[in-house]
C-alpha positions as a Markdown table, in Angstrom:
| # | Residue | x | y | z |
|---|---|---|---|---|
| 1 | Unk | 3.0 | -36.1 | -241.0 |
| 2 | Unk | 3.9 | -35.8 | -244.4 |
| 3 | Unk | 1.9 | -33.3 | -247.2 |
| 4 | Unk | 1.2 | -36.6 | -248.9 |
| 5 | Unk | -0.2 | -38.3 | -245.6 |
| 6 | Unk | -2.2 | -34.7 | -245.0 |
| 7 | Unk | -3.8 | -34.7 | -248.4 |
| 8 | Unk | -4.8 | -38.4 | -248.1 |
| 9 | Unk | -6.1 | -38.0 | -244.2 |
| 10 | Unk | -8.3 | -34.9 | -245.5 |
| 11 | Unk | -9.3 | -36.7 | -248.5 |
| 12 | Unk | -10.3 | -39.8 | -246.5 |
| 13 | Unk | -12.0 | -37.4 | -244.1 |
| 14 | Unk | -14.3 | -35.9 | -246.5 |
| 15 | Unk | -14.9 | -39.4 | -248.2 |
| 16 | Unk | -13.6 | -38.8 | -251.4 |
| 17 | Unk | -11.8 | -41.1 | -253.9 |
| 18 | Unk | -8.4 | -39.7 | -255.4 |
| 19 | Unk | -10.9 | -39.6 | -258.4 |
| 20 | Unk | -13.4 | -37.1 | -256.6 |
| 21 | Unk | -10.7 | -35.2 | -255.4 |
| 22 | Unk | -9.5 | -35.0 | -259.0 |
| 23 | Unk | -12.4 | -33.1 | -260.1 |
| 24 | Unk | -13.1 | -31.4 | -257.1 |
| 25 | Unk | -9.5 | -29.7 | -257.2 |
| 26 | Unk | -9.1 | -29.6 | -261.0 |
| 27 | Unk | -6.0 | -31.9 | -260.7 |
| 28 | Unk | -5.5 | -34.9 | -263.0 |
| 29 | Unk | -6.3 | -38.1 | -260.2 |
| 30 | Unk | -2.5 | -39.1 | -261.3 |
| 31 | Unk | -1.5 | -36.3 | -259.9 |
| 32 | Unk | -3.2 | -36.7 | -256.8 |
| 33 | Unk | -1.7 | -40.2 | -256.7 |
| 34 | Unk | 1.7 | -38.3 | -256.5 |
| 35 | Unk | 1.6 | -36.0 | -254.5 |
| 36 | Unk | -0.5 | -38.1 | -251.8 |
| 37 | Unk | 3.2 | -40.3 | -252.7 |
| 38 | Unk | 5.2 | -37.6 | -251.5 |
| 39 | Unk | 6.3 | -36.1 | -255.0 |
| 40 | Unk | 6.8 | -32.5 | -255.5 |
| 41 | Unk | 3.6 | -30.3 | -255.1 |
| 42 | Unk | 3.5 | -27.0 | -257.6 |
| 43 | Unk | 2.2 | -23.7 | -256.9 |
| 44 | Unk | -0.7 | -23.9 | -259.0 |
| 45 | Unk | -2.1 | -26.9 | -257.4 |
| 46 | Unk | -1.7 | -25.6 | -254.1 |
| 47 | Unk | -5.3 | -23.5 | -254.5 |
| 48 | Unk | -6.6 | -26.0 | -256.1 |
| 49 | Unk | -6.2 | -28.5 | -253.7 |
| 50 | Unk | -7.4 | -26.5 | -250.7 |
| 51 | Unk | -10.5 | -25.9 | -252.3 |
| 52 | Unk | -11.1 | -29.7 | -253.2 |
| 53 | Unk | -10.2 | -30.6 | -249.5 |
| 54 | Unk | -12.1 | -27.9 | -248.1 |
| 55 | Unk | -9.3 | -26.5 | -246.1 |
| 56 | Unk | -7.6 | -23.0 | -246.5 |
| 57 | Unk | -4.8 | -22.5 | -248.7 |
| 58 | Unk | -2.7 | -21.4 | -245.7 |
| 59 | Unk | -3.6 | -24.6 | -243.6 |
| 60 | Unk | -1.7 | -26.3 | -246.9 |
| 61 | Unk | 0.6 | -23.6 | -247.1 |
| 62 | Unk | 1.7 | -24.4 | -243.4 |
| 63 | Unk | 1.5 | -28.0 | -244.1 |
| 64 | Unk | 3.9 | -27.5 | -246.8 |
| 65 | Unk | 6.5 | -25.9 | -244.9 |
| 66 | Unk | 6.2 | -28.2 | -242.1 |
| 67 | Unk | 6.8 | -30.8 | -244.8 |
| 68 | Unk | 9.8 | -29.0 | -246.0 |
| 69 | Unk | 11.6 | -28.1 | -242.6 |
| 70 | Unk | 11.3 | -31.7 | -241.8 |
| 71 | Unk | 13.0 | -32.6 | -245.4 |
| 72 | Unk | 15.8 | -30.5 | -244.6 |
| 73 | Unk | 16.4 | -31.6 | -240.9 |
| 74 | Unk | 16.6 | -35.2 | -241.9 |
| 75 | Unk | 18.8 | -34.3 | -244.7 |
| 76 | Unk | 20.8 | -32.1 | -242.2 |
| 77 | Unk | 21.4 | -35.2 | -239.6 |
| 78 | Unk | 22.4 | -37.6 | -242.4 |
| 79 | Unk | 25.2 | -35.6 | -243.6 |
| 80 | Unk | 26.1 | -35.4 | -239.9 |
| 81 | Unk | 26.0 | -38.6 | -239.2 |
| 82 | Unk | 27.7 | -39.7 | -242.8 |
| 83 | Unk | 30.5 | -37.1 | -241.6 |
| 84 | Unk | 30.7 | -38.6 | -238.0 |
| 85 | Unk | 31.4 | -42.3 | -239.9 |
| 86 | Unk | 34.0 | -40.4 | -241.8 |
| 87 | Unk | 36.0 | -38.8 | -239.0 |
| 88 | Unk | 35.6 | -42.3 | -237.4 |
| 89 | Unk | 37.0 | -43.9 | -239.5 |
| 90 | Unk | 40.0 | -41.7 | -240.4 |
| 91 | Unk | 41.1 | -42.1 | -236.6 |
| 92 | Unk | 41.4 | -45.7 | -237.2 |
C-alpha cells in the first residue's frame, strides 16, 4: 500500500473529508489531495498528519519507509529489466 492509499484508508476510517482532515492536521486540504496522490510528503507534515489521523508519528514514519523501499525496488527492477532488453538486443 502506498502512503497516499494509507492516508486515505485512515482518513476514510475515521470518517473524515480531505477537508476535516485539513484542519484536523493543519494542512491546506490541497495538500492532502497530494499527498493522498502519491506526491512527495515533507517533514513538517509528517506530525501533523499523525495527529489528524489519530495514528503515531512512527506508524507514518514506518509507512513512509515502506513507501520508499518499495519506490526504489521497482526503480531497481526496471533498470534491470531496461538493461536485460539492451544486452538482448546487442546479441542480435
Amino acid at each position: 500500500m502506498s502512503f497516499g492509499s494509507f492516508v486515505t484508508k485512515n482518513r476514510l476510517k475515521m470518517g473524515l473529508s480531505r477537508r476535516q482532515l485539513s484542519i484536523l492536521s493543519q494542512i491546506p486540504e490541497l495538500r492532502v489531495n497530494r499527498i493522498e496522490q502519491g506526491r512527495r510528503l515533507y517533514a513538517d507534515e509528517v506530525p501533523r498528519l499523525a495527529k489528524g489521523l489519530g495514528v503515531s508519528e512512527s506508524e507514518i514514519l514506518v509507512r513512509v519507509d515502506q513507501d520508499h523501499a518499495a519506490q526504489i525496488e521497482a526503480e531497481r527492477k526496471r533498470t534491470l529489466e531496461q538493461a536485460l532488453e539492451r544486452m538482448q538486443h546487442e546479441e542480435n
